[in-house]
N, C-alpha and C positions, 0 to 999 in steps of 0.2 A: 134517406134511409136510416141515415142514424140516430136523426128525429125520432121517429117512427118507431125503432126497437126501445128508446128510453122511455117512451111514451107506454109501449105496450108493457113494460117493465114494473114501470111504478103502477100501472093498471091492477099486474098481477101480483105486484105484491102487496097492494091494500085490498083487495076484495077476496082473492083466491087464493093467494102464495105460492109460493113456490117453492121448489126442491133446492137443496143446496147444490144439487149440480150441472144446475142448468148452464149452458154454456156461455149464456148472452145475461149472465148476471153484471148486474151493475158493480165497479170497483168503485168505492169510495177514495174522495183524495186525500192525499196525509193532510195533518191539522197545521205540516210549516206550509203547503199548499194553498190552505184555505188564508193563513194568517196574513201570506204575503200576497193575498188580493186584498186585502184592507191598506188603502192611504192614504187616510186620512185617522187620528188619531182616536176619535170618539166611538169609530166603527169598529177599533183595532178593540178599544176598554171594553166595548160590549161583548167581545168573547172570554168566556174564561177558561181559554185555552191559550189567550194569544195575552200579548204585552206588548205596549210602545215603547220602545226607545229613543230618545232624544235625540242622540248624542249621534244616529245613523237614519234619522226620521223614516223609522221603518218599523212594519206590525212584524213582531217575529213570534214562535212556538215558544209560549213559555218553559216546555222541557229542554229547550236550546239554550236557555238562559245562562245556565254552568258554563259553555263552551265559549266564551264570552266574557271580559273582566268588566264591570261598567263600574261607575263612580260609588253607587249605593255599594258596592263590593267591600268597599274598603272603612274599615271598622275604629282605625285607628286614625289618628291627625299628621302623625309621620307618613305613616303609606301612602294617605290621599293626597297628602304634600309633594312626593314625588311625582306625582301626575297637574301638568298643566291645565288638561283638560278638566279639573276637578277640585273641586273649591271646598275647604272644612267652616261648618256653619257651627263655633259653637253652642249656640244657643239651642241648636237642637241636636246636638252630639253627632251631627254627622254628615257625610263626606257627599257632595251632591253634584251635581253637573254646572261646571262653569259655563258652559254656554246657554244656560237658564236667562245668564246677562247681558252676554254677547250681542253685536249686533256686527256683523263679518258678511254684510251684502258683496261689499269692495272687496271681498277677500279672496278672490274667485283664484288668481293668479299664483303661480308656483313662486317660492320666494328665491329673490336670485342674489344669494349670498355669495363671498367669497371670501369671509374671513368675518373674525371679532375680534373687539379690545373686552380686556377682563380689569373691572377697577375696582380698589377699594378704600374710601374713604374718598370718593371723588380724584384720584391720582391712579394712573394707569401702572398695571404691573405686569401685564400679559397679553400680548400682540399674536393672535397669524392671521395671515395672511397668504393666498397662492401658495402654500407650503412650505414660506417661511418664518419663524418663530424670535420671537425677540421676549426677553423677561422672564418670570418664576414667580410661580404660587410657594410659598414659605408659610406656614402655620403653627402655631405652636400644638403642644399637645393641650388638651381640654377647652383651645380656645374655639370663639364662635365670632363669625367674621360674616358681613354683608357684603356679596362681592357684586359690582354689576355688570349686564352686557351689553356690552353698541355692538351689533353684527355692520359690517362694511361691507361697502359696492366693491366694480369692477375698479371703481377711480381709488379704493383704501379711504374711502370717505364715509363716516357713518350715518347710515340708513335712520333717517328719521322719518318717524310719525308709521310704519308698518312694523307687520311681522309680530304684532303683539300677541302676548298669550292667551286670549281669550280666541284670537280668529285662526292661528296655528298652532300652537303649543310646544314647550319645550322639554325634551327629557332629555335623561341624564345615565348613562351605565356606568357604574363603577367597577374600576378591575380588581379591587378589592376593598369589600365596604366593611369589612373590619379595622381600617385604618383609617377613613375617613365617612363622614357621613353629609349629605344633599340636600338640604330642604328646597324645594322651589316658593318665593314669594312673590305676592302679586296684589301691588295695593289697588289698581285698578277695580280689583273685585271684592276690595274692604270698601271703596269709594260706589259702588254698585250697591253693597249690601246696604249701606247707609241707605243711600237715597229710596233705598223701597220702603224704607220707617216715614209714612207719611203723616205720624204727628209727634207731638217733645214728649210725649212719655214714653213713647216707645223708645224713641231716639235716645234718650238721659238712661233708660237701663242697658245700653249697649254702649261697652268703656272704649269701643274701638271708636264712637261716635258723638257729635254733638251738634245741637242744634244752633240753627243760624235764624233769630228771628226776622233781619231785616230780609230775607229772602223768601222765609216760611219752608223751612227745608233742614231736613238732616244731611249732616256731610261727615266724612272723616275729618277725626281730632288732628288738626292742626293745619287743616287745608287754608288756602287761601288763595284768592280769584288770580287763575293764570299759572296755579301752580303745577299742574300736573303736565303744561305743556309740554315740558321737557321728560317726562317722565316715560315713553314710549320706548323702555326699554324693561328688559326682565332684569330681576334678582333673584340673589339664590345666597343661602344660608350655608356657610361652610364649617364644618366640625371638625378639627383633629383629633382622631380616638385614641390614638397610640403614636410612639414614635419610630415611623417607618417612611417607605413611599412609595406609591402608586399611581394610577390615572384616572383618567374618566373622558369620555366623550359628551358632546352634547348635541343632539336632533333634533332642528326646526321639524317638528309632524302636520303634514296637512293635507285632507280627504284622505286621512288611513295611511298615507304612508312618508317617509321622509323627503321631505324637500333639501335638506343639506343638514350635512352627519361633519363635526368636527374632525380635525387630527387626535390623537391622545394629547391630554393636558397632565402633566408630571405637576402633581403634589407633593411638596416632601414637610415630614410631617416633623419637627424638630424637639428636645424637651424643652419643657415651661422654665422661663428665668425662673421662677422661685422655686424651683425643687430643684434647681443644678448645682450641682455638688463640683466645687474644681479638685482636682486631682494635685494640686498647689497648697501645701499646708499653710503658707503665709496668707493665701487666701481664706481662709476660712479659722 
């Protein structure tokens, strides 16, 4: 029957029309309705009301777009740095989707952390574990520090070859980001962008790259066979802005929501040896 009245519907409203108060007027569906039966990507482009998303491979209403941060969002190389999910391409000034490179078939699984080591300079300075804490982040003011992370199992043993930033991603809250500031780094996806340079010209104008003839391949500058094995872990770029202290968390993120959220990590932000002044006049 209700065949039959959509039938008689559109009959009448191309040949004879109809009144606007007919009671068995057809209701059009909204346009996130029509968007989110699109899925597949080509069917989503060919509306111009709708927009692909990557990042949730789904056709959504492009006036939905705002209600939603995505990676082209972010305008600047700092912001799209705090997003793991999000990779800054300077060659084209701008901030794009890391999982453009991703390949996270294997990544289906919640990640089942229980702590991390925090290193810098390859020497451990910051342990938890199960809720116990061992060491200190110390920074100076203006300085800029490479720190790394090994997340640990149930055994306190660190989780190699997962959990990478490309298949989960890692962010970062600060309790007060006036004191410190975050960059996330991720050579994995300097090592990506390379290899999409598929000849030495392209390769030779990108400083982060260079080409390997015996391979016939662009790579990251300074790579060498075997080197990244160990590298299945994130970094992250530490800034002291002032001299204070505060924390910060950090969240494995995966399919939209946390897999495991740190305790507070206490920062304490110290002044720089060359501008310390001793209170000791034989000092100075």
């Amino acid at each position: 029957m209700k065949n039959i009245k959509l039938i008689l519907a559109s009959f009448c409203l191309v040949l004879v029309g109809c009144s606007d108060d007919d009671d068995d007027s057809v209701v059009s569906p909204s346009t996130a309705d029509v968007c989110a039966d699109f899925t597949v990507e080509a069917d989503c482009a060919a509306s111009t009301d709708c927009e692909w998303h990557a990042d949730d491979s789904m056709c959504e209403d492009v006036a939905d777009h705002d209600d939603h941060a995505h990676c082209e969002d972010y305008l600047t190389e700092s912001d799209c740095g705090m997003h793991s999910e999000c990779e800054w391409h300077a060659d084209d000034n701008a901030c794009e989707d890391a999982d453009d490179h991703a390949d996270c078939e294997d990544a289906d699984d919640h990640a089942d952390v229980d702590g991390f080591v925090l290193e810098r300079d390859g020497v451990e300075i910051y342990r938890q574990f199960q809720g116990a804490v061992t060491g200190d982040v110390t920074i100076d003011v203006g300085e800029m520090v490479d720190i790394a992370v090994h997340f640990l199992d149930e055994n306190e043993t660190v989780i190699e070859g997962g959990y990478t930033s490309e298949c989960y991603g890692l962010e970062f809250e600060i309790a007060d980001p006036s004191i410190i500031s975050i960059e996330l780094e991720d050579h994995d996806h300097e090592e990506a962008h390379c290899d999409d340079l598929t000849n030495q010209a392209d390769c030779d104008a990108s400083d982060e790259c260079e080409w390997h003839a015996d391979d016939s391949m662009c790579e990251e500058v300074g790579h060498e066979d075997g080197e990244h094995d160990d590298e299945d872990h994130y970094e992250f770029e530490l800034t002291g802005l002032v001299e204070n202290y505060t924390t910060f968390q950090m969240s494995i993120m995966h399919a939209g929501h946390a897999d495991y959220t740190s305790m507070d990590v206490l920062v304490t932000v110290i002044p720089s040896p060359a501008n310390f002044v001793s209170e000791n006049p034989l000092d100075n």
